[in-house]
C-alpha positions as a Python dict, from the first residue, in 0.01 Angstrom:
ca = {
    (1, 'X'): (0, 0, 0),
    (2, 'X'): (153, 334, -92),
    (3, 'X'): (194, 634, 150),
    (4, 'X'): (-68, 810, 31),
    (5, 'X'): (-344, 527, 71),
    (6, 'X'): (-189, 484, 422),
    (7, 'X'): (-237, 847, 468),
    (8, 'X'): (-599, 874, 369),
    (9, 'X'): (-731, 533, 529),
    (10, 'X'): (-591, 672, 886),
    (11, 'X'): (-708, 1010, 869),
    (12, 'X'): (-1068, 874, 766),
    (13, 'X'): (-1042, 678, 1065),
    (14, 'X'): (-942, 980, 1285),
    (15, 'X'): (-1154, 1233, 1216),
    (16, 'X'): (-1504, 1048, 1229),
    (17, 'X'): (-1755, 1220, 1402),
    (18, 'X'): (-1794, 1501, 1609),
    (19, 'X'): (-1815, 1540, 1988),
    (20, 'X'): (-2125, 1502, 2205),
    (21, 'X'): (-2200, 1813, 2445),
    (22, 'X'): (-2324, 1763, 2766),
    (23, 'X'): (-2539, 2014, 2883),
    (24, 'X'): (-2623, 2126, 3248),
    (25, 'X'): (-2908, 2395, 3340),
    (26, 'X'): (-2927, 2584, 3669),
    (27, 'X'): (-3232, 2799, 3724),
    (28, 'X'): (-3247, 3066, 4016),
    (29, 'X'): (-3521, 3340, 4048),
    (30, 'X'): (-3406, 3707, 4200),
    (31, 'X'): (-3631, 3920, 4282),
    (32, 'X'): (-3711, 4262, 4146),
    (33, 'X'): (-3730, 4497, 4450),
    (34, 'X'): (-3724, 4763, 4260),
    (35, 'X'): (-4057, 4684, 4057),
    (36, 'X'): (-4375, 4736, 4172),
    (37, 'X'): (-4613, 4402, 4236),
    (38, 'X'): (-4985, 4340, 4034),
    (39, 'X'): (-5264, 4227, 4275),
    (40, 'X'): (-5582, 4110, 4135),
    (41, 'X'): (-5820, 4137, 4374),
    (42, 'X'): (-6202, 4230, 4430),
    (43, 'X'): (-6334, 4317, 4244),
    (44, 'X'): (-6161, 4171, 3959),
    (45, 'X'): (-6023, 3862, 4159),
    (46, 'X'): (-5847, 3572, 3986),
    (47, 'X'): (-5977, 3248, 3906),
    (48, 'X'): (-5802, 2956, 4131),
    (49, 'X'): (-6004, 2682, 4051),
    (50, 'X'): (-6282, 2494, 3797),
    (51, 'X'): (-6577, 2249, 3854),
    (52, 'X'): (-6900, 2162, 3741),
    (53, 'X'): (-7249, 2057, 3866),
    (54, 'X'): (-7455, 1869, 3646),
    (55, 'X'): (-7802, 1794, 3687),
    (56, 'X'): (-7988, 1492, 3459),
    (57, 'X'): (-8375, 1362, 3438),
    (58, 'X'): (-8477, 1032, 3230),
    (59, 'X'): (-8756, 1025, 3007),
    (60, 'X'): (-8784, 685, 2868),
    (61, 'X'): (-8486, 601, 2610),
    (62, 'X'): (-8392, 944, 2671),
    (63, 'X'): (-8190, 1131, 2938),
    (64, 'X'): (-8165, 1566, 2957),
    (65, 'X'): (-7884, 1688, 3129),
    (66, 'X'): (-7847, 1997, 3260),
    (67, 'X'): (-7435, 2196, 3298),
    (68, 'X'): (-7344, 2473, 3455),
    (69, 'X'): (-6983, 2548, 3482),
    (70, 'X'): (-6840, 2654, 3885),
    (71, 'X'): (-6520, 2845, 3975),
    (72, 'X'): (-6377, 2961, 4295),
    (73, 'X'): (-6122, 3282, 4272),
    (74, 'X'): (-5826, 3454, 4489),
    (75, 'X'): (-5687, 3685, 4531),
    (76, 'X'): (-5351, 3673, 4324),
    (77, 'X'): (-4965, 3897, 4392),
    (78, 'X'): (-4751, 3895, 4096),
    (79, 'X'): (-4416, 3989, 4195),
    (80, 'X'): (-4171, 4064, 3956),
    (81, 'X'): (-3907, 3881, 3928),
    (82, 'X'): (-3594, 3759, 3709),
    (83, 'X'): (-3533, 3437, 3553),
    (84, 'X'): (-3153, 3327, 3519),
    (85, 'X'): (-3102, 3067, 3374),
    (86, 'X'): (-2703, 2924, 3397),
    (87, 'X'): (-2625, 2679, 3088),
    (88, 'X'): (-2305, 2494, 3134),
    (89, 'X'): (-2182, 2269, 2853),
    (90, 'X'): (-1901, 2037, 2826),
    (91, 'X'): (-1718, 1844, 2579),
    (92, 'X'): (-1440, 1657, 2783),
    (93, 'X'): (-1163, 1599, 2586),
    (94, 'X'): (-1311, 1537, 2211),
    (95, 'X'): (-1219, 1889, 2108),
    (96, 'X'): (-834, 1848, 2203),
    (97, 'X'): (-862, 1523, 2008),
    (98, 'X'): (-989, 1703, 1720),
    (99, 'X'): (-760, 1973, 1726),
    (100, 'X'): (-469, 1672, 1811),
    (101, 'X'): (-525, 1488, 1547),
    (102, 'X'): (-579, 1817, 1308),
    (103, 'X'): (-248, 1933, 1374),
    (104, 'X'): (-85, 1569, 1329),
    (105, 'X'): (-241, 1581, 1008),
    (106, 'X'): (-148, 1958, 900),
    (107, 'X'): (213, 1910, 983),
    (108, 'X'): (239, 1559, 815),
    (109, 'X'): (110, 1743, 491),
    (110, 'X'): (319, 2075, 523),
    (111, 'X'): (621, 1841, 582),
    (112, 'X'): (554, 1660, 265),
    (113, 'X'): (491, 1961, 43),
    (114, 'X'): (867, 2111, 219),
    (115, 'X'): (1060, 1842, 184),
    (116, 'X'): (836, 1615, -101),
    (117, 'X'): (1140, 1389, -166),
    (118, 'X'): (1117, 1237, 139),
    (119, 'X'): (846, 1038, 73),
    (120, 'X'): (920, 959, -292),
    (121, 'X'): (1053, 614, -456),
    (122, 'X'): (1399, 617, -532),
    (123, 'X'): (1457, 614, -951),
    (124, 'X'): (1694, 639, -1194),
    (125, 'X'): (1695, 917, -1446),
    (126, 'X'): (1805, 916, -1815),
    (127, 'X'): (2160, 1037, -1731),
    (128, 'X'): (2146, 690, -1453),
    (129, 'X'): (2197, 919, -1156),
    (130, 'X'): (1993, 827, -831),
    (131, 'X'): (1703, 1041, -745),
    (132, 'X'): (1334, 1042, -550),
    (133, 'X'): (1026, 1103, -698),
    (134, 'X'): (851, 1410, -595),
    (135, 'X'): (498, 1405, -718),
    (136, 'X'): (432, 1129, -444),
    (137, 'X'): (526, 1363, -170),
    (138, 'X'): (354, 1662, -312),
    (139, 'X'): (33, 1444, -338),
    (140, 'X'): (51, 1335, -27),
    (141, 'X'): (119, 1664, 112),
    (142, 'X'): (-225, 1799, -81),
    (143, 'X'): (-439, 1560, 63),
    (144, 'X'): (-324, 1581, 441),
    (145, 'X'): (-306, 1955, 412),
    (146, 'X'): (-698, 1909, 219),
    (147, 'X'): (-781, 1642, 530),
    (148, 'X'): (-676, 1857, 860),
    (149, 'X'): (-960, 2087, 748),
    (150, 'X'): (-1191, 1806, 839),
    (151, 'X'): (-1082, 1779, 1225),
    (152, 'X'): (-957, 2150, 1246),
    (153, 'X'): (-1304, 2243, 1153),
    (154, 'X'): (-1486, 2000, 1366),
    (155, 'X'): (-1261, 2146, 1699),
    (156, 'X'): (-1373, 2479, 1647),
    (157, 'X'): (-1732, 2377, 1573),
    (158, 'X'): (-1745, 2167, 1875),
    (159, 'X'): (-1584, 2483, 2078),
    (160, 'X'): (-1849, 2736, 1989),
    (161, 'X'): (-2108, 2458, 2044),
    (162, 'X'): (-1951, 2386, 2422),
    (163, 'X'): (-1960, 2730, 2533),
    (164, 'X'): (-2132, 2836, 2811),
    (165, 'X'): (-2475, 3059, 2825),
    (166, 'X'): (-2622, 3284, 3038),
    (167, 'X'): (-2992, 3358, 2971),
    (168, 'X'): (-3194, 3636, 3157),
    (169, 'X'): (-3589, 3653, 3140),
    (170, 'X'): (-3814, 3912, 3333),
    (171, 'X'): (-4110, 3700, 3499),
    (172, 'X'): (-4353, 3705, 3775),
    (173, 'X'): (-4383, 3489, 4070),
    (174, 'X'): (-4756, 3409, 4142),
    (175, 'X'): (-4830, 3384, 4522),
    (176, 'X'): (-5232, 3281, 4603),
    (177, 'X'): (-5360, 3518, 4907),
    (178, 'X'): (-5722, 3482, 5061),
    (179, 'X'): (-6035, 3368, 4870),
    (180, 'X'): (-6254, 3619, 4695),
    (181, 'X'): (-6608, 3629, 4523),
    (182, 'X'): (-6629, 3585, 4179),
    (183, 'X'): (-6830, 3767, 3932),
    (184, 'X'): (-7035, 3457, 3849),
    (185, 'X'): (-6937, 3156, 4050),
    (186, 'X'): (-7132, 2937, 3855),
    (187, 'X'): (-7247, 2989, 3505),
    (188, 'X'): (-7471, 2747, 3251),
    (189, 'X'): (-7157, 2527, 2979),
    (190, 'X'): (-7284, 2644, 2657),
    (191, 'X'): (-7164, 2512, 2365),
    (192, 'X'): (-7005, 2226, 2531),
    (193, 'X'): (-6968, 1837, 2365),
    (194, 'X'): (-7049, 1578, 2604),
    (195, 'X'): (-6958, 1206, 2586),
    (196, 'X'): (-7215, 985, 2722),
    (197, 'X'): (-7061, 620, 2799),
    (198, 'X'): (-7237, 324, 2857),
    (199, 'X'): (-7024, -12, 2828),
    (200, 'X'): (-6915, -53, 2465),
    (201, 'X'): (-7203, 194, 2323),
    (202, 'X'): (-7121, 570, 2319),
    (203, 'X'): (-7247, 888, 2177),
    (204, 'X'): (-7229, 1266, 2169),
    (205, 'X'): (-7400, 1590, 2266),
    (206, 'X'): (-7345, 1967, 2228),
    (207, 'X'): (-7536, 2179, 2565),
    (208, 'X'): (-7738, 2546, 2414),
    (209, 'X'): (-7702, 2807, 2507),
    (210, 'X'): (-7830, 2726, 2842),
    (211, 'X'): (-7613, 2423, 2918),
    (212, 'X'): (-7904, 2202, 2846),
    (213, 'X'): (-7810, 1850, 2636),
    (214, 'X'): (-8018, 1563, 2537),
    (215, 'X'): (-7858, 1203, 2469),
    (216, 'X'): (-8084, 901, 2332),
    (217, 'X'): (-8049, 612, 2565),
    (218, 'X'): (-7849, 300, 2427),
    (219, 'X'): (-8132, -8, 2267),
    (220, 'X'): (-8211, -258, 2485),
    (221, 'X'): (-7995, -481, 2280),
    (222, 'X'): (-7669, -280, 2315),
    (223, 'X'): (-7687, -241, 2703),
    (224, 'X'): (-7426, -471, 2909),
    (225, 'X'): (-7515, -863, 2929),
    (226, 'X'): (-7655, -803, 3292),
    (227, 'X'): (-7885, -574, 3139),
    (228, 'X'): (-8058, -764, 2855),
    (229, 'X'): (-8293, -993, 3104),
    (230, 'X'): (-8551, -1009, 2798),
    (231, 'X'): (-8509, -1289, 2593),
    (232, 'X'): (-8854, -1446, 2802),
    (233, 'X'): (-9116, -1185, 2629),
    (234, 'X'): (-9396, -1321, 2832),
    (235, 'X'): (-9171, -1233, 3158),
    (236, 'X'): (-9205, -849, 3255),
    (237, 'X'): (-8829, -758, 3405),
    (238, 'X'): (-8824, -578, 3733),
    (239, 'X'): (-8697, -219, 3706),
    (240, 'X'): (-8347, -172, 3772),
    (241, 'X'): (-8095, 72, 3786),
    (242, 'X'): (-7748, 58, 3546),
    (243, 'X'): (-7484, 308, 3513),
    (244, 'X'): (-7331, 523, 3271),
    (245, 'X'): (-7039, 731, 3223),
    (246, 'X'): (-7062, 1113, 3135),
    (247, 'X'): (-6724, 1263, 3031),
    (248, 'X'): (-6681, 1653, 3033),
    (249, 'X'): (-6428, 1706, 2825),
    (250, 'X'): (-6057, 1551, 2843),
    (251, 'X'): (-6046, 1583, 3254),
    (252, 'X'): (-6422, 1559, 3388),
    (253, 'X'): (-6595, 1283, 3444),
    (254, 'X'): (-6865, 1131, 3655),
    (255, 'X'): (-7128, 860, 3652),
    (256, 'X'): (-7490, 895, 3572),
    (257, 'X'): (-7747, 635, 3690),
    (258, 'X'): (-8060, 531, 3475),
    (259, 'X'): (-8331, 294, 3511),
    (260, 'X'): (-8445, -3, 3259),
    (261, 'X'): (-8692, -117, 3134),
    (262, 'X'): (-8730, 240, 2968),
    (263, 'X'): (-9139, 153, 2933),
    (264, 'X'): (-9130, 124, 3330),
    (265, 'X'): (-9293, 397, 3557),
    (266, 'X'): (-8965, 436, 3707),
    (267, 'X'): (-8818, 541, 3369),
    (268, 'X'): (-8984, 834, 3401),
    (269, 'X'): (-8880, 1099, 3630),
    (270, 'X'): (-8606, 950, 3731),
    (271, 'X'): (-8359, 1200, 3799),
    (272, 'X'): (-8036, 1329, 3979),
    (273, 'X'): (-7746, 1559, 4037),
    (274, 'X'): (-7352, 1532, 4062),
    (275, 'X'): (-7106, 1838, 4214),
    (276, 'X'): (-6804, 1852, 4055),
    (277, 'X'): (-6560, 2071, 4366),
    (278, 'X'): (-6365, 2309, 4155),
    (279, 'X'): (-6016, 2153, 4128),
    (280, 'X'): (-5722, 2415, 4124),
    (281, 'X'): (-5564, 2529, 3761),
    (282, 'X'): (-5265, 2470, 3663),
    (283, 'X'): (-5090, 2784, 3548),
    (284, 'X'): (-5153, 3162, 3622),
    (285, 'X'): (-5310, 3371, 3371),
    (286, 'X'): (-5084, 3604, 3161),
    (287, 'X'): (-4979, 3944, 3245),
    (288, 'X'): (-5169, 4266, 3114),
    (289, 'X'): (-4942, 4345, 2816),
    (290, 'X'): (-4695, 4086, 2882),
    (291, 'X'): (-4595, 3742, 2714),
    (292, 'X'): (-4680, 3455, 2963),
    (293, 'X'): (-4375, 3309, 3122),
    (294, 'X'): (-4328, 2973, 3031),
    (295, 'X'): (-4050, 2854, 3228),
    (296, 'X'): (-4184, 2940, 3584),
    (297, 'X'): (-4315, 2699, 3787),
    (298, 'X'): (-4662, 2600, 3731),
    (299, 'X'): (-4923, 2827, 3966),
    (300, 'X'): (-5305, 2831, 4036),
    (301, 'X'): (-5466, 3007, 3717),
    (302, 'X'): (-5723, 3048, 3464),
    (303, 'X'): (-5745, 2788, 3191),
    (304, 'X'): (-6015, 2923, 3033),
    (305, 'X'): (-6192, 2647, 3025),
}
């Protein structure tokens, strides 16, 4: 195998890849003493927390349910505050091997286009005096000079990549003070779909304007195996009560009773109600004017739904 091969086969072998960064984040929050604090209060008080009360009455094969949506509110301090974020990234020793074996590879290939007869075949010219070939050494000094780009480049990509980062973000810090009364602690889910559940059988509902939603009752022959007590049709089944699921959206449900046979007296009438508490919010509303702060920690808020 010739020099240059040699040359070329090891370098490809060097310079392979770049180096992984390890990254580190520290987060610490200073406050802004100098700033002056939001408070919503009364009478514009904050919302803290959601629930729901729903209300249903069974007509036959059909069920009417009636939503209203329920809220409970604070009284919310923003203080002002700044986010600094400390980003510390590392490389260990990958960039001094790229910048090793760069520099291995630039000084092979300057050495070679110096002094190109050192790495030529000895020869005979047409005279029969002894000399060395230069064209090998002048090749090989081209493509080692060409290769320590490779690694050279990688080092100082890897070193801008590695360094470290400070990042500075004004925010608030959200502390919850006493309850307060809300404008309308509970007001009628308009517009909302509803799923109504009942074993394997499902379907879907949208409440008016006044949170009111009618579902159709499954068929006798799509209720649960415990259920379907009619295949006798000179036996008359004794009422009985099965449940159902009612799903408010992606975090709210709660189950909902009914009674079968739907012709029974029972059927009709038959009604009841289900209090949903109002379960604190995740995150605090956004500031007047201000892009929310999405690296704080998460704080009682409205959701808006």
């Amino acid at each position: 195998m010739s020099h240059a091969r040699r040359a070329v086969t090891l370098a490809a072998v060097l310079t392979g890849g770049c180096a992984q960064i390890q990254t580190t984040s520290k987060v610490e929050i200073i406050a802004k003493d100098d700033a002056p604090a939001l408070v919503l209060g009364p009478p514009a008080a904050a919302i803290t927390a959601r629930g729901a009360t729903v209300a249903w009455t069974q007509r036959g094969d059909a069920i009417a349910f009636e939503i209203y949506a329920t809220k409970r509110c604070a009284v919310l301090r923003h203080d002002p505050v700044v986010r600094v974020e400390r980003i510390t990234r590392s490389s260990g020793g990958a960039v001094y091997w790229e910048f090793g074996v760069g520099g291995v590879l630039l000084a092979a290939g300057l050495t070679a286009l110096i002094r190109p007869e050192l790495f030529g075949q000895p020869a005979l010219n047409a005279d029969g005096e002894r000399v060395r070939d230069t064209k090998a050494g002048y090749r090989l000094g081209g493509i080692l000079t060409a290769l320590s780009a490779v690694p050279l480049g990688a080092g100082v990509y890897d070193l801008a990549r590695s360094r470290d980062e400070v990042r500075t973000t004004d925010a608030y810090r959200v502390h919850v003070g006493e309850a307060a009364a809300c404008d309308e602690p509970e007001l009628a889910a308009a517009g909302r779909t509803v799923e109504f559940i009942v074993g394997d059988w499902k379907t879907t509902a949208t409440t008016d304007a006044q949170g009111h939603a009618e579902v159709k009752l499954p068929h006798v022959n799509e209720l649960p195996s415990s259920a379907a007590e009619l295949d006798e049709p000179q036996q008359v089944p004794e009422p009985h009560t099965l449940t159902g699921v009612l799903r408010l959206g992606a975090r709210k449900a709660l189950a909902v009773d009914f009674v079968v046979p739907y012709e029974s007296a029972e059927a009709q009438g038959h009604s009841g109600q289900v209090v949903i508490e109002p379960q604190p919010l995740r995150r605090a509303p956004p500031m007047p004017g201000k892009r929310p702060d999405h690296g704080s920690p998460p704080t009682p808020a409205d959701s808006g739904q």
